[in-house]
C-alpha positions in Angstrom: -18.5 -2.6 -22.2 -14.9 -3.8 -23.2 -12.7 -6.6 -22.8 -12.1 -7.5 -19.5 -8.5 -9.6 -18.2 -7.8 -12.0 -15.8 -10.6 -14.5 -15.5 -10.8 -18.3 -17.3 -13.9 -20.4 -18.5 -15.7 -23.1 -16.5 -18.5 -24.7 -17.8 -20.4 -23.6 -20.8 -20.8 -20.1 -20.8 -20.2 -19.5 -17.1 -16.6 -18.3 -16.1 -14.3 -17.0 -12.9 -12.9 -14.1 -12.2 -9.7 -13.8 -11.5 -9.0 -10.2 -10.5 -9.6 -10.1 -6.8 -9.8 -12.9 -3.9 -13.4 -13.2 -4.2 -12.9 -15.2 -7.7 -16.5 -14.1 -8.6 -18.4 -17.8 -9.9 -20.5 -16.1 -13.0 -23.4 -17.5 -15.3 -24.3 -15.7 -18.1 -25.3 -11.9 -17.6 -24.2 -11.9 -14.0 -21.7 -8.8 -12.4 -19.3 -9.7 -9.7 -19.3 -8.5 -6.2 -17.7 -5.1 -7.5 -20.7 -4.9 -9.9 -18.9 -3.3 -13.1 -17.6 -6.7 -14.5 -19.8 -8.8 -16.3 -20.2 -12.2 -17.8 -21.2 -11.2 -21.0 -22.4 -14.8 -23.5 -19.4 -16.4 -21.6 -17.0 -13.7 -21.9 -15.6 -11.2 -19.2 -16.0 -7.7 -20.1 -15.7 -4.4 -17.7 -18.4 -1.6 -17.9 -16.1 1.6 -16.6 -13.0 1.1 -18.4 -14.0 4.5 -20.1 -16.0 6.0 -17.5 -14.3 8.2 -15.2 -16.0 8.8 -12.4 -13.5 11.3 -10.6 -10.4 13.1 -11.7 -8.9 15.2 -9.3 -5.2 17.2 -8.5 -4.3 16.6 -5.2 -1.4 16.7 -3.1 0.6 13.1 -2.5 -0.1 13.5 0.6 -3.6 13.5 0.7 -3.6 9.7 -0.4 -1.6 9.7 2.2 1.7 8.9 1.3 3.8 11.0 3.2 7.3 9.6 2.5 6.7 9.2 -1.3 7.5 12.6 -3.6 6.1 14.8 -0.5 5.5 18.3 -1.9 4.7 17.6 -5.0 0.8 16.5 -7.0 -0.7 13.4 -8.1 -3.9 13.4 -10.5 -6.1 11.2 -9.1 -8.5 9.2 -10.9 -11.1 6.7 -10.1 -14.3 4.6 -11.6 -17.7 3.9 -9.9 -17.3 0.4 -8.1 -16.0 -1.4 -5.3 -14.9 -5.3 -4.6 -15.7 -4.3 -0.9 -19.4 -3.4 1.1 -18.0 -1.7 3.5 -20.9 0.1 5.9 -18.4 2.7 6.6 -17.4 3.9 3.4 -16.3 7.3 2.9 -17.0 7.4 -1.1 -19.9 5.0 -1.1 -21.7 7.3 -4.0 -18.9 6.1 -5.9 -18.4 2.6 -4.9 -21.8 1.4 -4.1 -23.5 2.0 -7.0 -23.4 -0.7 -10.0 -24.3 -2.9 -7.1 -27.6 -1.0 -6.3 -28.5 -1.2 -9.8 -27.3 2.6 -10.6 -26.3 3.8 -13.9 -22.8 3.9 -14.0 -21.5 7.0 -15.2 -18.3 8.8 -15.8 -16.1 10.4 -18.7 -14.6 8.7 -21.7 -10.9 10.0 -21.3 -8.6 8.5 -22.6 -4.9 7.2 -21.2 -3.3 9.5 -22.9 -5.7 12.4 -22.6 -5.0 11.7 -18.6 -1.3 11.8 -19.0 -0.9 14.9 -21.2 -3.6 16.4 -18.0 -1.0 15.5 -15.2 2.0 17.3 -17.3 -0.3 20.3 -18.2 -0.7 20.8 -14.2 3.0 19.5 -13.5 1.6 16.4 -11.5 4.6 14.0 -10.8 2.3 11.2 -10.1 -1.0 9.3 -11.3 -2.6 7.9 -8.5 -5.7 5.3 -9.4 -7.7 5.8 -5.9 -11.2 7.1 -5.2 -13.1 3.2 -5.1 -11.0 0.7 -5.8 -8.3 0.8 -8.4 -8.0 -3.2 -8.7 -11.7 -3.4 -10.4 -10.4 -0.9 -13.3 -7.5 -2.7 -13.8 -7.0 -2.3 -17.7 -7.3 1.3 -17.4 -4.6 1.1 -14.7 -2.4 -1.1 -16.5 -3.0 0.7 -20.1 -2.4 4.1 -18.3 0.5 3.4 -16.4 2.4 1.5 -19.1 2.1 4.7 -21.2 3.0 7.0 -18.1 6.2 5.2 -18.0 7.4 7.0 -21.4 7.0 10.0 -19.8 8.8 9.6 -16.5 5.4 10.1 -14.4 5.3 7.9 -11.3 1.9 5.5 -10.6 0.5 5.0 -7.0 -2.5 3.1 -6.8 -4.8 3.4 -3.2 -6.0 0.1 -2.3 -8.0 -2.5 -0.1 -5.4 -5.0 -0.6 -7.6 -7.6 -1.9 -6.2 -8.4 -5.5 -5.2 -11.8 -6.6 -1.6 -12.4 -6.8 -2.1 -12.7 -10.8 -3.3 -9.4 -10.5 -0.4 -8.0 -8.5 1.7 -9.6 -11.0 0.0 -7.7 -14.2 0.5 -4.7 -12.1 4.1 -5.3 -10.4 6.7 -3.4 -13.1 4.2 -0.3 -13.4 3.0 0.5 -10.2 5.8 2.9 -8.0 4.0 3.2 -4.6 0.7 1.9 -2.7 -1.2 2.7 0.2 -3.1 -0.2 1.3 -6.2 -0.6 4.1 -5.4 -2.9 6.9 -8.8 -2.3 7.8 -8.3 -4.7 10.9 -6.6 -7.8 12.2 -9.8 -9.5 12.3 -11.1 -11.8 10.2 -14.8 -11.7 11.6 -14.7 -7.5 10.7 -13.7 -8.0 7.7 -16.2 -10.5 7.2 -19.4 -8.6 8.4 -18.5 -5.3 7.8 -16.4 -5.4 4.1 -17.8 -8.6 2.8 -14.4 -9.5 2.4 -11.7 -11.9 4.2 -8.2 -10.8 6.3 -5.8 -13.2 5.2 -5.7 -12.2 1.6 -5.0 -9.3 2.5 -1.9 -9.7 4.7 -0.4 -12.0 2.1 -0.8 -9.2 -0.8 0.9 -7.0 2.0 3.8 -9.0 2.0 4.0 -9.8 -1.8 3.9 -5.6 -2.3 6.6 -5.0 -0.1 9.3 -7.8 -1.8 7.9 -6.6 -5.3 9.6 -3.0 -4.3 6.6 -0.6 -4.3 7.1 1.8 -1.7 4.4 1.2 1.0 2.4 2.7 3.4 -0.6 1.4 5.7 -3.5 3.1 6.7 -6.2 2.1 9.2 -9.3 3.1 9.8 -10.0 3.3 13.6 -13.6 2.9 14.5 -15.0 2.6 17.5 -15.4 -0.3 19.4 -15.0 -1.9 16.5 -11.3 -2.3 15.8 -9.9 0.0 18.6 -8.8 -2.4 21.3 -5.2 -2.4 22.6 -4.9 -6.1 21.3 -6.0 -5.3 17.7 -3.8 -1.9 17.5 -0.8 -4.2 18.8 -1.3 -6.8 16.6 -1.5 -4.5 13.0 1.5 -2.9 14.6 3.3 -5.9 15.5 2.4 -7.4 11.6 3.5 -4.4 10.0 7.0 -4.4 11.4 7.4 -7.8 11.5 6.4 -9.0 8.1 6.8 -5.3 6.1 9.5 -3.3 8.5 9.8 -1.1 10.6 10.1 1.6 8.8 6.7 1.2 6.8 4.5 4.2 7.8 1.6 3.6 9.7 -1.4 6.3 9.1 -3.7 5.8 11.9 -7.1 7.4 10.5 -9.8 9.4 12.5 -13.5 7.9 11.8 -16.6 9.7 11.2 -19.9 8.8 10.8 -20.7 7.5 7.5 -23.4 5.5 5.1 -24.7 2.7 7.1 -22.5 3.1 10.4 -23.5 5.9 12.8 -20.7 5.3 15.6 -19.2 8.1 17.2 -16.2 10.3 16.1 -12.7 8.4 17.2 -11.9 10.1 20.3 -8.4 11.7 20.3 -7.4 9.6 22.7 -7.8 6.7 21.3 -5.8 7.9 17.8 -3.1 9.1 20.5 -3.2 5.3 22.6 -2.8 4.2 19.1 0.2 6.5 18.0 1.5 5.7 21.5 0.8 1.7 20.7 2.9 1.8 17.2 6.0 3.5 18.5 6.3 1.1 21.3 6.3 -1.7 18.9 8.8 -0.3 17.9 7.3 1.3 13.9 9.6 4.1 13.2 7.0 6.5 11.1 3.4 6.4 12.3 1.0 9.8 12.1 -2.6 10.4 13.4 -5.2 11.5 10.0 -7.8 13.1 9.5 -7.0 15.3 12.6 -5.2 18.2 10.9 -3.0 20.4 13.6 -1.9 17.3 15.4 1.9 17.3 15.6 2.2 13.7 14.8 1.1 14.5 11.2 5.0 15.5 10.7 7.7 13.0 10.5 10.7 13.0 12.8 13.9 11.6 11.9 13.9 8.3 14.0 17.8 8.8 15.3 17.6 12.2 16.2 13.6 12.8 16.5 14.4 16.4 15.3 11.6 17.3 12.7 12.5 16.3 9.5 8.8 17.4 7.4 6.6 19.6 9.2 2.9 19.2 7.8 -0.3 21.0 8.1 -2.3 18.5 7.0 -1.8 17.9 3.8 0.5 21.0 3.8 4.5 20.9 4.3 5.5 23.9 6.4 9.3 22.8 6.6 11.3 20.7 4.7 14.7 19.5 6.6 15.7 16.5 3.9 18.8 16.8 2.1 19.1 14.0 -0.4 16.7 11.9 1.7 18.9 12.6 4.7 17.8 14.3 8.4 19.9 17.6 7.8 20.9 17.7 11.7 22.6 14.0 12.2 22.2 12.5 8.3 20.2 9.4 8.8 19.0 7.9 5.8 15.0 8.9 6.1 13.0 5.8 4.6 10.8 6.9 1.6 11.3 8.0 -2.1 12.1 11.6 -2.6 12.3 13.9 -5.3 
């Protein structure tokens, strides 16, 4: 249990969190919503700022961030934990925990342990992922101030539910994000996150003038969020209020902890695809569907391919300096 940030007293010994948009309301003893921080005799203190639950080397494209560093690694690191209840949830082991009353668990490795680990394996990139990177927040922050020294880029993969004071703590460290837009409605997020929309869409927009490169990703579930409306309106939000060059992943569903709805047909991730480019997006690939041919991008003037992928693969590479090789449009994205 250590020092926790971002949260002010109330009343005797209860306090608020101010981490998230939940603003967790906590007497004496109590966890928050994400069940690792903790009113401790009126203080705020986390529980897995030295547990890691998951360390990992992956590609950068598996976070996916497909127009950031492509080609290259990122160790990826995450707590137990979660701000969200999502019935869907891919890593629930992970995230759901602390709330069930589970031991939290992880290893005690330090910041610069983890950075000496990412130039040992010639990682360009720490990316704080796994759960939910905002409810570790002094290990992200203490880690990425030191990864700065040592010209290592940070990503962190997010719900998009962090307060602005948060963002702020994390806005000179943080290179690139790929957030959820999990839908464009406020009653899904509501009954199936335990969360709200409009938070959300606000930290979207704050991201995007802070400077970190962004990318979107949506789950599509069925009949849940896979109407044409919905898929128009994320669409139509992301270009209008991020651009239109902020890549859209559109993400296969499968069955998972508490939600036993059927695959994502193709043909709704293609009606989807389809749905983006008419809006006008210029970047926007089907996941979790490796083979499909929109998981490579296309240079949007020429639409020759610019990086072939296989998954999480790249099979080609036709950038030179950032630039389509065949007509030398500027390709949006950060490249090494």
């Amino acid at each position: 249990m250590q020092p926790a940030i971002l949260w002010k007293p109330i009343k005797g010994q209860d306090i608020q969190c101010e981490l998230c948009s939940h603003f967790c309301y906590l007497k004496p003893e109590q966890t928050g919503k994400c069940g690792v921080r903790i009113n401790h005799k009126g203080r705020l203190y986390t529980l897995v700022k030295d547990k890691i639950a998951a360390i990992h080397l992956d590609p950068v494209e598996k976070k996916p961030l497909f127009h950031f560093l492509p080609g290259t690694t990122t160790l990826s690191i995450g707590t137990m934990g979660c701000n969200f209840d999502c019935v869907f949830c891919q890593n629930h082991a992970l995230s759901q925990a602390p709330k069930l009353k589970q031991a939290i668990v992880g290893q005690n490795i330090s910041s610069q342990e983890l950075i000496e680990m990412a130039i040992k394996y010639q990682a360009k990139s720490i990316s704080y992922t796994y759960s939910e990177p905002t409810i570790f927040l002094e290990l992200v922050l203490e880690t990425a101030r030191l990864s700065k020294e040592k010209n290592l880029k940070n990503i962190i993969v997010s719900n998009g539910f962090q307060s602005q004071p948060c963002l702020q703590e994390l806005k000179n460290y943080i290179d690139a994000a790929n957030i959820d837009l999990k839908s464009f409605q406020e009653e899904f997020y509501r009954k199936y996150c335990d969360a709200h929309l409009k938070p959300i869409l606000k930290n979207l927009e704050t991201i995007k003038k802070m400077g970190w490169w962004l990318e979107i990703t949506t789950l599509i579930i069925p009949k849940l969020n896979d109407s044409n409306k919905e898929l128009q309106q994320i669409a139509s939000f992301i270009k209008k209020h991020l651009g239109k060059d902020v890549p859209w992943h559109i993400s296969r569903y499968h069955p998972s902890y508490k939600l036993s709805n059927p695959p994502t047909p193709l043909s709704t991730l293609e009606k989807a695809y389809e749905i983006g480019k008419e809006t006008g997006l210029e970047y926007v690939y089907i996941g979790n569907l490796p083979g499909h041919h929109t998981e490579s991008t296309f240079c949007p003037n020429c639409q020759k391919v610019v990086i072939k992928r296989y998954g999480f693969q790249i099979q080609e590479y036709n950038l030179e300096q950032g630039k389509c090789k065949n007509c030398q449009t500027q390709i949006a994205g950060v490249f090494a």
